[in-house]
VOGU-3710 file (C-alpha; in Angstrom, 3 decimals, decimal comma):
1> xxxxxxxxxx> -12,408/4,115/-6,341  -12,189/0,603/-5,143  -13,518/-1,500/-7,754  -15,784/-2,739/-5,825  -18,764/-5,149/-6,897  -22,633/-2,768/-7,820  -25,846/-4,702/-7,286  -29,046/-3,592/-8,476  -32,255/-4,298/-7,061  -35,739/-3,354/-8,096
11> xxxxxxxxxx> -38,366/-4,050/-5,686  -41,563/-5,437/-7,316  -44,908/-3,503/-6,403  -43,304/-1,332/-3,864  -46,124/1,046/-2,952  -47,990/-1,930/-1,917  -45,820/-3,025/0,720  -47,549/-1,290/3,833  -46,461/-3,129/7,308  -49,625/-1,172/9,094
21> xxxxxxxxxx> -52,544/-3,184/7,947  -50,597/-6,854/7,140  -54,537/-8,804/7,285  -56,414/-6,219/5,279  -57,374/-6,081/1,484  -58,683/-2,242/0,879  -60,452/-1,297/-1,411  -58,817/1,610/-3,192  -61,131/4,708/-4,953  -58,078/6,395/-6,811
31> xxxxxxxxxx> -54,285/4,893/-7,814  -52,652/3,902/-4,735  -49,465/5,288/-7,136  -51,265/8,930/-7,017  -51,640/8,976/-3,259  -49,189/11,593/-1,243  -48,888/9,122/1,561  -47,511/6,207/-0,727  -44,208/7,211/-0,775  -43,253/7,943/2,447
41> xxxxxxxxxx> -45,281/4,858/3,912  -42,881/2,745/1,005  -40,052/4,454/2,180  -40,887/4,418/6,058  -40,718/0,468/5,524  -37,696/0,080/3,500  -35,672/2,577/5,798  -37,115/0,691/8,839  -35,870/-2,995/7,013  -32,802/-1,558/6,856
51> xxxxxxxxxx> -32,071/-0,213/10,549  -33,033/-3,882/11,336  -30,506/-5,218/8,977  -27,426/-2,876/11,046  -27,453/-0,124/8,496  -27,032/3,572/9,923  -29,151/6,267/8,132  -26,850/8,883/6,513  -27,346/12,116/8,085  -25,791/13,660/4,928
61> xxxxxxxxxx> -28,195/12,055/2,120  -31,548/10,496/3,147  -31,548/8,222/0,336  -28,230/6,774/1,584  -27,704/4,120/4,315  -24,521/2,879/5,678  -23,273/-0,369/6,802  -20,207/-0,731/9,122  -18,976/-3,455/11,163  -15,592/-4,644/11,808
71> xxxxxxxxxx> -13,981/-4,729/8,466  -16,925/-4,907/6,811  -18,323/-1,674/4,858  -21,406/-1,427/2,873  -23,588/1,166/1,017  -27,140/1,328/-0,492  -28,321/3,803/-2,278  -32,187/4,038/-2,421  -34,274/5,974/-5,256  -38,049/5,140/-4,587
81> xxxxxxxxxx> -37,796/1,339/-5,233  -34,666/1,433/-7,539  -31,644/0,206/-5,068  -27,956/-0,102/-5,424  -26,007/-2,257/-3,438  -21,889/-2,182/-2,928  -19,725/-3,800/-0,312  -16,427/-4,664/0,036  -16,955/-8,055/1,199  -19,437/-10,063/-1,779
91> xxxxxxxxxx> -20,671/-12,464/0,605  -21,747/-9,748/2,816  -23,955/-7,685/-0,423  -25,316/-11,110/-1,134  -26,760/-11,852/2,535  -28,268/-8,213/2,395  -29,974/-9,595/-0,519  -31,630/-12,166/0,660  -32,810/-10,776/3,524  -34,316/-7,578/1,637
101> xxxxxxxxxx> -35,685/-10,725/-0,301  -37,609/-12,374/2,829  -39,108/-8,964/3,463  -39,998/-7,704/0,301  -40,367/-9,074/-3,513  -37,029/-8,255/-4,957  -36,086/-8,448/-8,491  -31,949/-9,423/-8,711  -31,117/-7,638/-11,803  -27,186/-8,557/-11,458
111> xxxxxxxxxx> -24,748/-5,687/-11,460  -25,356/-2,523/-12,213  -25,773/-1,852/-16,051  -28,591/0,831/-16,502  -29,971/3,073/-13,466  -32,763/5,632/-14,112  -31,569/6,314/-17,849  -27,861/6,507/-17,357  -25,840/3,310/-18,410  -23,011/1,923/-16,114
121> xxxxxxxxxx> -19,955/0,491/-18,117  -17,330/-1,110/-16,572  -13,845/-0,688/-18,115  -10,540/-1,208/-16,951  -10,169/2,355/-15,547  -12,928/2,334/-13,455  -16,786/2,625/-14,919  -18,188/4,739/-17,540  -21,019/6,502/-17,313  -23,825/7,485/-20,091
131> xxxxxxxxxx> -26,952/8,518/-21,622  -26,152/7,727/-25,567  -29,697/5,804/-25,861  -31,583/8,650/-24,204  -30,060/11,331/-26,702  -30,754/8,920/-29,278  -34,566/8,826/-28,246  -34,544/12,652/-27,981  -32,995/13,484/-31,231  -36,183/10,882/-32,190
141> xxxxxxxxxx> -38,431/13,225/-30,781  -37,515/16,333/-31,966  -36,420/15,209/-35,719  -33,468/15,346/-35,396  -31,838/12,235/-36,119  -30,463/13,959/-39,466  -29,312/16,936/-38,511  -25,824/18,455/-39,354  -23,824/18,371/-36,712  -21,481/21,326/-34,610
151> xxxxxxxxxx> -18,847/20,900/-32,674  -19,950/23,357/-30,117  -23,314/23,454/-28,095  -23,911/27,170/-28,230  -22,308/29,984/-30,756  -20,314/32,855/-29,363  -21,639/35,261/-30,666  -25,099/34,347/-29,850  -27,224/37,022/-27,714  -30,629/35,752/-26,508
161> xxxxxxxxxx> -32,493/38,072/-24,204  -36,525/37,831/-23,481  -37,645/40,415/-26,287  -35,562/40,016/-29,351  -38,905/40,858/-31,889  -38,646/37,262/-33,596  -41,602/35,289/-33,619  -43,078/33,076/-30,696  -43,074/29,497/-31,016  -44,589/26,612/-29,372
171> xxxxxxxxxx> -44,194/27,297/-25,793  -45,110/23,806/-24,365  -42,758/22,036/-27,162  -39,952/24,365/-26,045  -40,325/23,493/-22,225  -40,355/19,443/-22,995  -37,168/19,605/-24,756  -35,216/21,596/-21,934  -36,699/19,481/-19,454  -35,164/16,753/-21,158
181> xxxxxxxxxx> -32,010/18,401/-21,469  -31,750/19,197/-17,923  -31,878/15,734/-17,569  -29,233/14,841/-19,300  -27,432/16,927/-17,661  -26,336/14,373/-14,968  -23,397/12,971/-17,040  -22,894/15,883/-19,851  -21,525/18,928/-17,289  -20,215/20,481/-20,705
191> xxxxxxxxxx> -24,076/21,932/-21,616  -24,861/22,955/-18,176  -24,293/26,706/-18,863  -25,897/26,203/-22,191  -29,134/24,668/-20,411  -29,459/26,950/-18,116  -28,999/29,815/-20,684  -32,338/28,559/-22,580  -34,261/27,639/-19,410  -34,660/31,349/-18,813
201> xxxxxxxxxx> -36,967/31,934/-21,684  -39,076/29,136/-21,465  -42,416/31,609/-20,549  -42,030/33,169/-23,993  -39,454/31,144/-26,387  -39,111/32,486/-29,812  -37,882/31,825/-33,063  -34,226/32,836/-31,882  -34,619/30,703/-28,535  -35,691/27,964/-30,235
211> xxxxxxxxxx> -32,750/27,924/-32,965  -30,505/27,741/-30,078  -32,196/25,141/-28,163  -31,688/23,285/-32,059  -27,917/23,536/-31,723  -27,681/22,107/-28,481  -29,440/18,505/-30,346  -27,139/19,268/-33,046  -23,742/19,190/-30,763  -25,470/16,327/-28,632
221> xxxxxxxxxx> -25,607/14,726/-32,089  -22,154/14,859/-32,699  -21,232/14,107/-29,194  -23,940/11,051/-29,154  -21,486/8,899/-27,284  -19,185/11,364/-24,777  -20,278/10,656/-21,202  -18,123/10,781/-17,637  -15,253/8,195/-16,792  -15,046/7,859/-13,371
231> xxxxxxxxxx> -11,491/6,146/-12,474  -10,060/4,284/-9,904  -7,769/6,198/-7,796  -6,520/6,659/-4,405  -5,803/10,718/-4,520  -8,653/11,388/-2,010  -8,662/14,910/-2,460  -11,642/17,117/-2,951  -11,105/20,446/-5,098  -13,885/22,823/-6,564
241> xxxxxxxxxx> -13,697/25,460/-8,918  -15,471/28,302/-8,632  -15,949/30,864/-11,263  -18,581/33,579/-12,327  -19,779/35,485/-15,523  -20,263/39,049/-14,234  -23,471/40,953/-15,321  -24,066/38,260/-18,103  -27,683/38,333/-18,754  -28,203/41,425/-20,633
251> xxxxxxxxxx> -31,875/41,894/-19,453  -31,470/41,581/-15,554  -27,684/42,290/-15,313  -27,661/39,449/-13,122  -24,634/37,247/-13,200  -23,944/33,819/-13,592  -22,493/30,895/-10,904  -20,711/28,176/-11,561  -18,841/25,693/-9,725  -17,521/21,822/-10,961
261> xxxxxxxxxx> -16,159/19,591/-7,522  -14,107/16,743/-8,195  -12,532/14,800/-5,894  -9,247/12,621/-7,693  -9,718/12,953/-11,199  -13,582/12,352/-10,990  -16,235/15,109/-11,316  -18,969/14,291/-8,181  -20,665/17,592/-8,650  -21,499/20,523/-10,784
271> xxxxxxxxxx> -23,407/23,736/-11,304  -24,830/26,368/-13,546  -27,301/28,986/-12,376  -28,550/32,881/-12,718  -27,452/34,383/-9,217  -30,272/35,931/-6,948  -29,314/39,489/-6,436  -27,510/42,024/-9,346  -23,744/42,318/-8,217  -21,787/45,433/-8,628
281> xxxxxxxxxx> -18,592/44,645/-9,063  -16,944/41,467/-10,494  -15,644/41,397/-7,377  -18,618/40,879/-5,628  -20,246/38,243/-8,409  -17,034/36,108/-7,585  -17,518/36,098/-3,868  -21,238/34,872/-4,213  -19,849/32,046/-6,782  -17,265/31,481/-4,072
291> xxxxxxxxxx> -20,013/31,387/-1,306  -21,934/28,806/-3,339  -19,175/26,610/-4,101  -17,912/26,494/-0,610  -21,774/25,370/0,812  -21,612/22,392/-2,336  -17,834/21,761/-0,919  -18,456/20,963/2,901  -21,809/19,298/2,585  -20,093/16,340/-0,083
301> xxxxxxxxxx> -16,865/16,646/2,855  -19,684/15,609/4,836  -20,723/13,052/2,643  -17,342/11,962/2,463  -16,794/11,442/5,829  -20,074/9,403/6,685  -18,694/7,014/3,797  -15,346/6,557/5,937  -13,025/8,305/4,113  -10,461/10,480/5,025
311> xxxxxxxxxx> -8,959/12,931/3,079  -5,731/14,088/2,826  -5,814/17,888/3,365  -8,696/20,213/3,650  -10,843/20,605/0,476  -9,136/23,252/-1,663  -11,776/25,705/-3,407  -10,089/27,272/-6,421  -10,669/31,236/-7,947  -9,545/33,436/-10,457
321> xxxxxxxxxx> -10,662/36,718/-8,537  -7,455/38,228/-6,744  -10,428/40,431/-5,098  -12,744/37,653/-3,709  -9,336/35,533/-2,551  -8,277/38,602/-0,726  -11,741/39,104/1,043  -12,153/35,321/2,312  -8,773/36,108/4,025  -9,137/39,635/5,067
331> xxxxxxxxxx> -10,827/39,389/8,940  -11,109/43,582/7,927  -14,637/44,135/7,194  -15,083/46,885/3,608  -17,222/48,709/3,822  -18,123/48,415/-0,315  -18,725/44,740/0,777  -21,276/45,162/3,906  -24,219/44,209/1,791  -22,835/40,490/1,574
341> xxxxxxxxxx> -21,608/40,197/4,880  -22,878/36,566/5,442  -21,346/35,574/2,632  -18,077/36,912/3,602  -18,651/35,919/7,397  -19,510/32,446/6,184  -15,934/31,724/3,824  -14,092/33,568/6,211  -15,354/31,198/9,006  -14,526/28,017/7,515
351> xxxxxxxxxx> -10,759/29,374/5,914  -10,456/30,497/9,658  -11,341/26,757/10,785  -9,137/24,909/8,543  -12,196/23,401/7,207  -11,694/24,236/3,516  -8,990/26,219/1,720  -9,553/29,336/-0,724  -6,535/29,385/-3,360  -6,071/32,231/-6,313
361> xxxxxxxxxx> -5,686/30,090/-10,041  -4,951/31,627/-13,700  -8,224/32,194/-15,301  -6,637/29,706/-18,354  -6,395/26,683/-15,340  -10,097/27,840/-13,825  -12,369/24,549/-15,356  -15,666/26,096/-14,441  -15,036/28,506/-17,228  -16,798/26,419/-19,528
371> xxxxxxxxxx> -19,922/25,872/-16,892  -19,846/30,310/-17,143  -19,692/31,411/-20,665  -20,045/29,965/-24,373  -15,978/29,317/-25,772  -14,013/29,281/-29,031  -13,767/25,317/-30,501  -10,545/25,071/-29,115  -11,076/26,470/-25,312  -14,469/24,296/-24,950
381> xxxxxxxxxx> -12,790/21,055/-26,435  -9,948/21,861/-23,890  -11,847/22,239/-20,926  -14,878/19,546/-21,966  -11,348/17,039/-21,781  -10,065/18,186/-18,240  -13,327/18,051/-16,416  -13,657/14,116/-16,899  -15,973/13,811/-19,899  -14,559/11,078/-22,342
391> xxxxxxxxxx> -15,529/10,260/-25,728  -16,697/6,807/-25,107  -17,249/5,571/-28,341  -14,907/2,865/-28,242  -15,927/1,681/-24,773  -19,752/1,252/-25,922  -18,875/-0,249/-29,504  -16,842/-3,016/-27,325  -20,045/-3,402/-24,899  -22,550/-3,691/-27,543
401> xxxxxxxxxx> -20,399/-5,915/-29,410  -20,155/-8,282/-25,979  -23,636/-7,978/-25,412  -24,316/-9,151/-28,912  -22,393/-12,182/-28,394  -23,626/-12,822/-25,290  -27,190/-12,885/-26,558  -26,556/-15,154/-29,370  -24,518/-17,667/-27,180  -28,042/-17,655/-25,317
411> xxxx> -29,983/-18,046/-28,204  -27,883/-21,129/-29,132  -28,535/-23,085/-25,956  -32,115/-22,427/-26,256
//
C-alpha cells in the first residue's frame, strides 16, 4: 500500500543454530531436520533475537513480529528460516540486517523476487504476484504441456458425486495433483471452488473425477500467466463477501461456504469449503457462510490493527440472503433458527458492537459467487476480473526480458 522497500533473507543451516549447548558438538543418530524439537528450538531463537532487537510479537500471527518506535515502523514476516523484511525507513531494514547477521548466518538475497514458489513483481501499480513457473512444472508432470486449452476450469453441467459407476483410477496420482493444486491456490482464488470440488473424492477418484481434475490443467494452461495485482492505495477499507451454494453436494446435501475479503482493491483472503452440518433452508446455509466470513473478517481487523492501521469505518460483510441479513439484525430469537443459535448470537453480537457491519447486495454484485458454484464463460470471466486476478502476461514478458538483459550485461563484465 505504501511502496515500501521487501528484503529477503534466508538463514543458512537454521536448525543448527541452538543457543542451549553453544561449546558442544553432538553427535546426532537420525536427521537433526527429522527431529520434532528442531523447529521450535530454531524458532525459540529467532523469536528470542528478535525481542532483543525491539520487535513486539504479533498476538494476531505468530509468524509476524512488529517493530515500532517513534516514526519508525517495521515488519518481518518469518516462515521457518525464509524471512521478509519491510520498513519504512531503509536505513532502519538494513541495521536489522546486520544484526540478524552477527547472530546468525544470513544469506542477503536483495528484494523480494521469489518466496516459497510464488514470484513477486514489482510494477508501477503496486506488485504482482504469481506462480506461472510452478504451473509450468505441473503441467510437466502430468503431460500436459500440450493440451487444448478451455477457458473455464470446470463445465456446468458437470455432476461428480462419489459413485458415478466409471472406473477407478490411480488413487495416489489423483491425490498429488490436488495437493498441488491446493497449492496454487494462494494466488489463483478463481479455482478455489473447483479444488475443493475434486478434493472430496480423493479416497476413490474415478475415471469421471479424474477428467475433471484434467480440465482444471487445461484452464491453468490457458491461464499460465493470470496471477493477483496487489495495488497501491490508500482506501483502507476491509469488505468480505459472503455467499453459499445451498444443498450442493448431491451425496451429503451439504452445502458449500465461501467468502473472498479484500481490503482496497486487493484480495487478502479467501475461501472455499463443504460446510459441517446439512442446512435446511437456504436461509440457514447463508447464515453459517455469514458466520464464517465474519470470524475470517475480525481476526485480519485484528491483524490490521497490530500493523497500525486504522480503518475508516467498520468492516462491511456483504450478502445476498434478505433472510440471513434480517436475522443478524433481528435481537428476536426464531424459533426455526434455535439449532444455530451461536451462530446467530455471535453476528448479532458484533453488528450490536459496531465491530463489523452486515449489508444485503444483488446476487449479480455478490463476488464470492464464483468461489460457490461453476459459471457460464461470461459470468466467471466477469467475476475472475473484479476479484483482483490480472492477466499478467505483459508484466512477466517485460521482467523476463529485464532479467535477460541484466544477465548478459553480467556476462559481459565477466
Amino acid at each position: 500500500m505504501h511502496g515500501w522497500p521487501l528484503r529477503q533473507l534466508d538463514i543458512n543451516n537454521a536448525f543448527l543454530h541452538d543457543p542451549s549447548q553453544p561449546q558442544h558438538v553432538c553427535k546426532l543418530k537420525k536427521s537433526i531436520y527429522g527431529l520434532k524439537q528442531a523447529p521450535r528450538q530454531w524458532y525459540k531463537a529467532l523469536r528470542d533475537a528478535l525481542l532483543r532487537f525491539g520487535f513486539i510479537h504479533s498476538a494476531t500471527d505468530n509468524s509476524l513480529f512488529i517493530y515500532k518506535s517513534h516514526d519508525i515502523l517495521c515488519y518481518c514476516l518469518v516462515y521457518v528460516d525464509d524471512i521478509i523484511v519491510t520498513s519504512n525507513t531503509l536505513s532502519f531494514v538494513n541495521n536489522i540486517i546486520n544484526k540478524l547477521g552477527s547472530t546468525f548466518s544470513v544469506k542477503d538475497m536483495g528484494s523480494l523476487h521469489y518466496f516459497l514458489g510464488i514470484e513477486v513483481i514489482p510494477t508501477p501499480q503496486g506488485l504482482f504476484l504469481s506462480q506461472h513457473q510452478y504451473i509450468r512444472d505441473l503441467l510437466s508432470r502430468t503431460s500436459m504441456e500440450n493440451a487444448k486449452e478451455t477457458l473455464t476450469p470446470m463445465s456446468t453441467t458437470a455432476k461428480l458425486t462419489v459413485q458415478d459407476n466409471s472406473e477407478c483410477v490411480d488413487s495416489t496420482e489423483y491425490r498429488k495433483i490436488i495437493g498441488a493444486l491446493q497449492y496454487l491456490g494462494l494466488t489463483r482464488p478463481d479455482i478455489a471452488f473447483v479444488v475443493n470440488r475434486l478434493s472430496q473424492f480423493m479416497q476413490k477418484p474415478t475415471t469421471n473425477h479424474w477428467a475433471a481434475a484434467k480440465r482444471l490443467l487445461r484452464y491453468l494452461k490457458q491461464t499460465m500467466f493470470h496471477g493477483i495485482l496487489l495495488q497501491k492505495h490508500d482506501q483502507f477499507q476491509l469488505k468480505t463477501y459472503s455467499d453459499a451454494d445451498w444443498a450442493s453436494d448431491t451425496d451429503t446435501r451439504v452445502s458449500t461456504t465461501a467468502f473472498i475479503t479484500f481490503i482496497g482493491p486487493n484480495p487478502i483472503s479467501w475461501s472455499a469449503r463443504k460446510q459441517r452440518a446439512v442446512s435446511r433452508s437456504s436461509t440457514e446455509a447463508e447464515f453459517r457462510a455469514l458466520a464464517t466470513a465474519t470470524s475470517e473478517t475480525v481476526w485480519l481487523h485484528s491483524l490490521i490493527k497490530e500493523l497500525g492501521l486504522t480503518l475508516r469505518e467498520a468492516p462491511q460483510i456483504f450478502c445476498d440472503n434478505i433472510g440471513a441479513n434480517h436475522f443478524s439484525l433481528n435481537p428476536v430469537q426464531h424459533t426455526r433458527m434455535k439449532h444455530i443459535d451461536i451462530d446467530l448470537l455471535f453476528v448479532r453480537d458484533l453488528v450490536k458492537k459496531g465491530t463489523i457491519r452486515v449489508q444485503h447486495i444483488h446476487t449479480i454484485d455478490q463476488l464470492a459467487d464464483l468461489l460457490t458454484k461453476s459459471l457460464s464463460r461470461q459470468r466467471f470471466q466477469l467475476l475472475r476480473s473484479k476479484i483482483g486476478v490480472a492477466d499478467g502476461t505483459s508484466i512477466l514478458r517485460g521482467h523476463i526480458r529485464t532479467a535477460s538483459i541484466h544477465a548478459e550485461n553480467q556476462h559481459e563484465n565477466l
